[in-house]
C-alpha positions as CSV (number, residue, x, y, z in Angstrom):
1,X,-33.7,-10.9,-11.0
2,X,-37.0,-9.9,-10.7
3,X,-37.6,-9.5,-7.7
4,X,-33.9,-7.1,-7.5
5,X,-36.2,-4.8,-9.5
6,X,-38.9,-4.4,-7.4
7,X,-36.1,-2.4,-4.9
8,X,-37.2,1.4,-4.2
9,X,-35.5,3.2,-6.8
10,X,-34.1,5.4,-3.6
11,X,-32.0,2.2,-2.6
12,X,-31.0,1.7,-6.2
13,X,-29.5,5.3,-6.5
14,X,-28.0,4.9,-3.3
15,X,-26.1,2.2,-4.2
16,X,-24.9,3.8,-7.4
17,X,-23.6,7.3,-5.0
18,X,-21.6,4.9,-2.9
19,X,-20.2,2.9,-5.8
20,X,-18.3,6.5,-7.1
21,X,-14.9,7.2,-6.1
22,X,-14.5,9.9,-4.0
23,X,-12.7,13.6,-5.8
24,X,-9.7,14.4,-5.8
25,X,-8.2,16.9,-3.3
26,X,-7.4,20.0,-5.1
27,X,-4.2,22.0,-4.4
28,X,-1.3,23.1,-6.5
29,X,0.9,20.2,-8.2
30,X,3.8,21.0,-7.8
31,X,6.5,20.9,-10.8
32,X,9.0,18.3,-11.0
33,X,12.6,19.6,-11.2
34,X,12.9,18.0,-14.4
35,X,9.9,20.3,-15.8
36,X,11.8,23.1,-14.6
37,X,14.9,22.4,-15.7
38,X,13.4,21.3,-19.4
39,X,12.1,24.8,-19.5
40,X,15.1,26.4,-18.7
41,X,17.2,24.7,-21.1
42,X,14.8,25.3,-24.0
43,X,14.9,29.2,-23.1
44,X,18.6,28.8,-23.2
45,X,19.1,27.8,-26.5
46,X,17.3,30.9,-28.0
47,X,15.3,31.7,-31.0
48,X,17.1,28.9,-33.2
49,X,15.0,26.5,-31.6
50,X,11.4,26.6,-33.0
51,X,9.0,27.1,-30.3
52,X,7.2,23.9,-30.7
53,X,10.5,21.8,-29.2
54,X,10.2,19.1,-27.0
55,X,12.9,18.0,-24.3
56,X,12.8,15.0,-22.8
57,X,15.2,15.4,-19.4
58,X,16.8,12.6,-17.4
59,X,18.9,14.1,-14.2
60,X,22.2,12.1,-13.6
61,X,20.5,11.4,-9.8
62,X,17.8,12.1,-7.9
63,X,16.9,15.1,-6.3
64,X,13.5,16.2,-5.2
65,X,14.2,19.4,-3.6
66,X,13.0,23.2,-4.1
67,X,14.2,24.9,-7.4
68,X,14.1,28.4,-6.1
69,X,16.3,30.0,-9.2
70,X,18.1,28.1,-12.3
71,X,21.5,30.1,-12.1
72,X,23.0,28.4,-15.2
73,X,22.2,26.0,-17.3
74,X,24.2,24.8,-20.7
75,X,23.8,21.5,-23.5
76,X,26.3,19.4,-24.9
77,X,24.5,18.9,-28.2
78,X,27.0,16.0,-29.4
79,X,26.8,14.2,-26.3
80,X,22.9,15.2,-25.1
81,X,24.4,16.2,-21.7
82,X,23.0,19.0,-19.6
83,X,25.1,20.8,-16.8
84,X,22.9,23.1,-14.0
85,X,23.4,25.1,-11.2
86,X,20.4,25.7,-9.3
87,X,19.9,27.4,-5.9
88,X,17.9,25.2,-3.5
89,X,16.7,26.2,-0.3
90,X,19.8,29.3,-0.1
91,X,21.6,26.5,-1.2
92,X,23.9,26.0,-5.2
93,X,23.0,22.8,-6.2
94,X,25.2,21.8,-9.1
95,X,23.2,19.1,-11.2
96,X,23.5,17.2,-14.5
97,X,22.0,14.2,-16.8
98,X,20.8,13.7,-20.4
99,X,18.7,16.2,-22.6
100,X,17.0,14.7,-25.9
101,X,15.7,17.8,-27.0
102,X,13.7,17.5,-30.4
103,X,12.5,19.3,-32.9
104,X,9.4,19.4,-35.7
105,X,10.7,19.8,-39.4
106,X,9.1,20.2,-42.6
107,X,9.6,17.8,-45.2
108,X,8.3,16.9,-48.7
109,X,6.0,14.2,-49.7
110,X,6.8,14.4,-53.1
111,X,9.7,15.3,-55.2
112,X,9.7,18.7,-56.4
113,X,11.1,20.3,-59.2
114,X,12.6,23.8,-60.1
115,X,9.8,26.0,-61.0
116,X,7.4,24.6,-59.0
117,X,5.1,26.4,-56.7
118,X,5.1,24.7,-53.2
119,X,1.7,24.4,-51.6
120,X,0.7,23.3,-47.9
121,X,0.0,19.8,-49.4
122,X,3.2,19.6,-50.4
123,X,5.0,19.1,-47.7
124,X,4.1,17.2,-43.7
125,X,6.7,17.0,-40.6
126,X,8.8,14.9,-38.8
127,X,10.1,15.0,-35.7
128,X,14.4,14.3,-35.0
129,X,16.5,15.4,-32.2
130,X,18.1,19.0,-32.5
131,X,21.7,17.8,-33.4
132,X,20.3,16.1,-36.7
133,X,18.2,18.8,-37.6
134,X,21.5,21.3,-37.5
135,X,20.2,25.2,-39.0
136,X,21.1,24.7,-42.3
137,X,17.7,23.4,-42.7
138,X,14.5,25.7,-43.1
139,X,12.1,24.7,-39.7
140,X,9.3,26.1,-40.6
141,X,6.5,24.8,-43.6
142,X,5.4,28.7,-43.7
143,X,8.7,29.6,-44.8
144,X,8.6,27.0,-47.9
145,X,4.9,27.4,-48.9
146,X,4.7,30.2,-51.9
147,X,8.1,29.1,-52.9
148,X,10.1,27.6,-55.8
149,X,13.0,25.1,-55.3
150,X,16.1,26.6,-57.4
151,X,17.2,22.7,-57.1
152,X,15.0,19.8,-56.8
153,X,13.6,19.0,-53.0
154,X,13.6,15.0,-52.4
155,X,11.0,12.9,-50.4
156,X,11.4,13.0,-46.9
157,X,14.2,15.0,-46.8
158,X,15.1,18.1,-45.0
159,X,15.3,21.0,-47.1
160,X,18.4,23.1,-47.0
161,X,18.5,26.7,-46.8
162,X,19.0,29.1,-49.8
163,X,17.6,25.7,-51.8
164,X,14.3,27.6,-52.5
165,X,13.6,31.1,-53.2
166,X,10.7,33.6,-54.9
167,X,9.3,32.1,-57.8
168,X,11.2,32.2,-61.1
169,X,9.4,35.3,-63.3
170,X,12.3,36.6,-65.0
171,X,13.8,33.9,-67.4
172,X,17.6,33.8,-68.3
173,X,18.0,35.2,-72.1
174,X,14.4,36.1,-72.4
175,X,13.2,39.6,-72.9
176,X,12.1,42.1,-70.0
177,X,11.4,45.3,-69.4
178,X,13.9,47.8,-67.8
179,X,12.6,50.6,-65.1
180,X,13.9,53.5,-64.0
181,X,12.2,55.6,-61.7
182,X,13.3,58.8,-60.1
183,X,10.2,60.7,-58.6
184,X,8.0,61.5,-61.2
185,X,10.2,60.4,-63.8
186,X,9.9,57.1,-65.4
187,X,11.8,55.5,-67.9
188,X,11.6,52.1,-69.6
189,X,13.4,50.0,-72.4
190,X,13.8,47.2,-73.3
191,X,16.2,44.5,-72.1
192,X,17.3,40.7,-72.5
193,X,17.6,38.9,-68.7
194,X,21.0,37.4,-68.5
195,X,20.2,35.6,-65.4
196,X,17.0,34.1,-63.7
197,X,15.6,35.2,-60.6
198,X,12.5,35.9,-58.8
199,X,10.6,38.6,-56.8
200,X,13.8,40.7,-55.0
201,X,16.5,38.8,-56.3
202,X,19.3,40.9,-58.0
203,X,19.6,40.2,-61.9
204,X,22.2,41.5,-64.6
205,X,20.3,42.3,-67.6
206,X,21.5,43.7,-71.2
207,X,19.9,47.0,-72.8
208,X,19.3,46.2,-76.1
209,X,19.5,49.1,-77.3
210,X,22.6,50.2,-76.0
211,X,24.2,46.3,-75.3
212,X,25.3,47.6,-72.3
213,X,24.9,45.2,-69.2
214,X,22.9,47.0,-66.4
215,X,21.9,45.2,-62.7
216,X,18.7,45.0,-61.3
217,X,15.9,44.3,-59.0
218,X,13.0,41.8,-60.5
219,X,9.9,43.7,-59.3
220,X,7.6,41.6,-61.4
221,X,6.5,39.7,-64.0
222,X,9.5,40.1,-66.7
223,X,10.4,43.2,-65.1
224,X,13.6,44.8,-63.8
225,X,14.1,48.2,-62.0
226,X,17.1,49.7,-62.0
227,X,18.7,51.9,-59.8
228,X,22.4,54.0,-60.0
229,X,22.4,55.8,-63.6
230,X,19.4,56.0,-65.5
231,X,18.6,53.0,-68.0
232,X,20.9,54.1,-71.2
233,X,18.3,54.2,-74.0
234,X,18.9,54.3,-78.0
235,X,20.5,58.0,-79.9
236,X,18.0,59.3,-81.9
237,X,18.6,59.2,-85.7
């Protein structure tokens, strides 16, 4: 061993250059026609599909040809099978085979409750194939954070949409204030909310001054603007 050390250090480097593998040769890759054909399909579903979908593409037999154009391309999403037409070389190819395309979803971690404000920590992904995931169900977590469940969201499960919605700040059979505005003209009076609703939702609501049932927009906090005829206020004495 010792005497190994005593080699030149020019003979020790040496050895180390000879010990690496040689580089790569660069040059294009080029795509497989499954890559190609994934892409294709995922373009042909449209803008239901989030962006972040994965397909994972099988063809029905082998072909390792040029894919010069994809001229049609459909998705049996019961069955996961895939039909293509491709030209190849000035030639239709006609091609087919299994698609599992999948899909990211939010989901709860907890169980949350009517009136609750859902935050980002509230909530994590999974992934399931497209045909479970259906578009009843909200796919993104930015379209459920800042919202309030108008029924209570379960752990782990996909939440439905139209099952959350603005934040509740006009309760049913408590007071609020009723807004009319017409240019510089602004009346208010007072009213009793005879339904719940949040930011934009469309309320009926009872002047009580008049009793007479008016509907609304909830602009705010315990507030209702009303548009159509003017608010009805109280006769003077």
């Amino acid at each position: 061993m010792l005497h190994a050390l005593r080699r030149p250090l020019s003979a020790l480097l040496l050895g180390t250059m000879l010990a690496l593998p040689l580089p790569a040769a660069a040059g294009p890759v080029p795509n497989p026609v499954e890559t190609r054909l994934a892409e294709e399909l995922l373009a042909s579903l449209g803008p239901s599909v989030p962006p972040d979908a994965q397909v994972a593409l099988t063809l029905g037999r082998p072909f390792d040809g040029p894919v010069d154009a994809v001229r049609d391309i459909g998705l049996d999403p019961r069955t996961g099978i895939f039909q293509a037409r491709i030209l190849s070389s000035g030639h239709v190819v006609e091609l087919s085979g299994r698609a599992d395309v999948e899909v990211t979803m939010p989901v709860p971690v907890r169980r949350i409750r009517p009136g609750e404000i859902i935050e980002a920590s509230d909530l994590t992904t999974i992934r399931l194939s497209l045909d479970r995931a259906g578009t009843g169900f909200i796919a993104s977590a930015d379209s459920l954070i800042g919202q309030s469940p108008r029924r209570q969201l379960s752990t782990g499960r996909l939440v439905q949409v139209g099952s959350v919605g603005a934040p509740i700040v006009v309760q049913r059979n408590r007071p609020v204030t009723l807004v009319y505005e017409d240019g510089a003209l602004l009346l208010a009076a007072r009213g009793r909310a005879l339904q719940e609703g949040g930011v934009g939702d469309t309320v009926r609501v009872m002047n009580i001054a008049s009793s007479t049932v008016v509907t609304g927009t909830v602009t705010g906090a315990e507030t209702v603007s009303v548009s159509g005829p003017r608010v009805p206020q109280a006769a003077k004495p």
